[in-house]
C-alpha positions as CSV (number, residue, x, y, z in Angstrom):
1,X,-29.6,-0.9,-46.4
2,X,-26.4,-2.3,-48.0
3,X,-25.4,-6.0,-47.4
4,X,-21.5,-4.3,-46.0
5,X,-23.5,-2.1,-43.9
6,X,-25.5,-4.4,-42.0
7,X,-22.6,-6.7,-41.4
8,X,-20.6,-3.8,-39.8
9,X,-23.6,-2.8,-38.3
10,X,-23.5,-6.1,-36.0
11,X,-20.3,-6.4,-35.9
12,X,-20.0,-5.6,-31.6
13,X,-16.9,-6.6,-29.6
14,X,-16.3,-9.7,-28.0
15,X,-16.8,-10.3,-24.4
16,X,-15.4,-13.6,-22.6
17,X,-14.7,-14.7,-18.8
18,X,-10.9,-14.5,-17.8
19,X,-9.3,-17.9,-16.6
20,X,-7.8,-16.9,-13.2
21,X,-5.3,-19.3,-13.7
22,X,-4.1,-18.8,-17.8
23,X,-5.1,-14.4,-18.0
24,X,-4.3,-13.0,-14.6
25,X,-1.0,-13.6,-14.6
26,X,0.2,-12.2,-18.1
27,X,-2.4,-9.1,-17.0
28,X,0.2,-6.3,-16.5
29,X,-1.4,-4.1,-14.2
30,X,-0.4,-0.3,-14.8
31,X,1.0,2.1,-11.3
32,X,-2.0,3.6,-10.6
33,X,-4.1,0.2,-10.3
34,X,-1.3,-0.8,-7.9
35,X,-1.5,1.9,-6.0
36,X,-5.7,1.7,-5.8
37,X,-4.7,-1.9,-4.8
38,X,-2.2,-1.1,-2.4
39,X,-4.3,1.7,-0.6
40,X,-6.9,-0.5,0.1
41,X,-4.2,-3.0,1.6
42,X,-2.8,-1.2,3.3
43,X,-5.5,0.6,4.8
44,X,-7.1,-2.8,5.8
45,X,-3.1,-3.4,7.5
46,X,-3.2,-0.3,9.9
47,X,-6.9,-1.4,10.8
48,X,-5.9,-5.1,11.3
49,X,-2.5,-3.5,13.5
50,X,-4.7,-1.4,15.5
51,X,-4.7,-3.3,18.7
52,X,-0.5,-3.5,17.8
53,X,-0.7,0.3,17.7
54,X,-2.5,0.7,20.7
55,X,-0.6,-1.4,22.6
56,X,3.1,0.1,21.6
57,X,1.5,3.6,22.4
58,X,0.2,2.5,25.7
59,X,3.5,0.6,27.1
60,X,5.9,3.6,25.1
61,X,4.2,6.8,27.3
62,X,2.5,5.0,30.5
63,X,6.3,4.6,32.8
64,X,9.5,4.0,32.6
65,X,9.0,0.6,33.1
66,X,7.1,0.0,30.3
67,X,9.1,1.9,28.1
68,X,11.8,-0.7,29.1
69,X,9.4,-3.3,28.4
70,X,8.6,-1.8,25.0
71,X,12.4,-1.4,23.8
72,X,12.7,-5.2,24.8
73,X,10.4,-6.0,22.7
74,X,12.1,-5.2,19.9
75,X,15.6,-5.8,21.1
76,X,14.9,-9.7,22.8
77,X,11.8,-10.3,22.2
78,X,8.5,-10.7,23.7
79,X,5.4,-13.7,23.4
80,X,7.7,-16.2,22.2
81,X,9.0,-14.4,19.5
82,X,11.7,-12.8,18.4
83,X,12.6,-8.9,18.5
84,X,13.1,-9.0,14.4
85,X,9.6,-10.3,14.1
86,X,8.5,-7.4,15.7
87,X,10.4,-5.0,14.0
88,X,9.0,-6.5,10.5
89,X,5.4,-6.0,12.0
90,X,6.6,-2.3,12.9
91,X,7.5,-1.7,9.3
92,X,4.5,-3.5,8.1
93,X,3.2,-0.7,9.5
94,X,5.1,1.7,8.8
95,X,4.9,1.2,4.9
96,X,0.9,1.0,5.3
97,X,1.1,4.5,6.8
98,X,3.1,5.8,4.4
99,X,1.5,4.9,1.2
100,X,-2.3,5.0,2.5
101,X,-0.9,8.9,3.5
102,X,0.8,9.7,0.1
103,X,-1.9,7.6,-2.1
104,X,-4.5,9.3,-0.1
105,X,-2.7,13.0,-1.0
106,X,-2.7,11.3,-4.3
107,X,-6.7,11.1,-4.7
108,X,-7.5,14.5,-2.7
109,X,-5.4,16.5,-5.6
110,X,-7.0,14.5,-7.9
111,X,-10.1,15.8,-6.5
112,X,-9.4,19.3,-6.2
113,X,-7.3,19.6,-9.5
114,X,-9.7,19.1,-12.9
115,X,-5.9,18.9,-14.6
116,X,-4.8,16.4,-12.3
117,X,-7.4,13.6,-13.8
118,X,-5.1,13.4,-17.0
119,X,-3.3,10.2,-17.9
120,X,-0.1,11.6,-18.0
121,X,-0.6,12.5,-14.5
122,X,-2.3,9.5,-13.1
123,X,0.9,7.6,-14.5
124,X,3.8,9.7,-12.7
125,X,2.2,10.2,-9.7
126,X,1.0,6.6,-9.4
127,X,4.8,5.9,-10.1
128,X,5.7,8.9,-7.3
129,X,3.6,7.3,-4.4
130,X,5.4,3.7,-4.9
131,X,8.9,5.3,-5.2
132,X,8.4,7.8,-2.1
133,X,6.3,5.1,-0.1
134,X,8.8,2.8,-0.5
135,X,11.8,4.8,-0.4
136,X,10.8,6.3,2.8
137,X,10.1,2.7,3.9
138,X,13.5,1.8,3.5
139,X,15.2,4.4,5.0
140,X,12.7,4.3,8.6
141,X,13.3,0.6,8.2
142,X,17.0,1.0,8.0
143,X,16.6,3.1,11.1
144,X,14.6,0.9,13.0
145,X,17.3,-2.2,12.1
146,X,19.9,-0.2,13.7
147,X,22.1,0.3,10.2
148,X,22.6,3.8,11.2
């Protein structure tokens, strides 16, 4: 064997532990690891919001009364906080729904489509599901802030 062929030969790449601090935060992360990132987030945020869910489905169908109740809550307020705050939790939520429901139509075509596993593909509709998710975020949250 030649002398240039055995140098190539063990010539492997490099491999080295990232510095949280120095690499992560020059790492540009592309759409479609946001969006795996997000979906988890968000799916951990509608579980975490459960009891939140519960309860505004409970006091929004049970009586009159507590449908009073449930519109003061997110006109004055309710536990020592004010109506806003609940309103941000509400479209907490509301955004978590959204994009765990579009990232998750996202991965099902991506399993049913043998084209859709492309990189071209996995770029745009990485970039659709944070423009509609969002998008749709701001207009429901425009709606629930009273601006129309």
């Amino acid at each position: 064997m030649s002398e240039s062929a055995t140098t190539l030969a063990k010539k492997r790449p490099e491999f080295r532990n990232i510095n949280a601090f120095t690499d992560l935060p020059s790492y540009r992360l592309p759409a479609a690891g946001w969006v795996s990132i997000l979906h988890r987030v968000s799916g951990v945020l509608m579980f975490a919001l459960m009891p939140f869910i519960i309860w505004m489905f409970d006091t929004s169908i049970s009586s009159e009364i507590s449908f009073a109740r449930f519109t003061g809550a997110f006109s004055a307020g309710m536990l020592g906080l004010p109506g806003f705050v609940w309103k941000l939790l509400a479209l907490a939520l509301i955004w978590a729904y959204l994009h765990h429901f579009i990232a998750g139509l996202r991965h099902l075509w991506m399993d049913i489509s043998h084209k859709a596993v492309e990189l071209q593909f996995g770029k745009s509709s990485a970039r659709f599901t944070l423009v509609v998710s969002l998008g749709l975020t701001a207009a429901l949250g425009a709606k629930l802030f009273g601006l129309y």
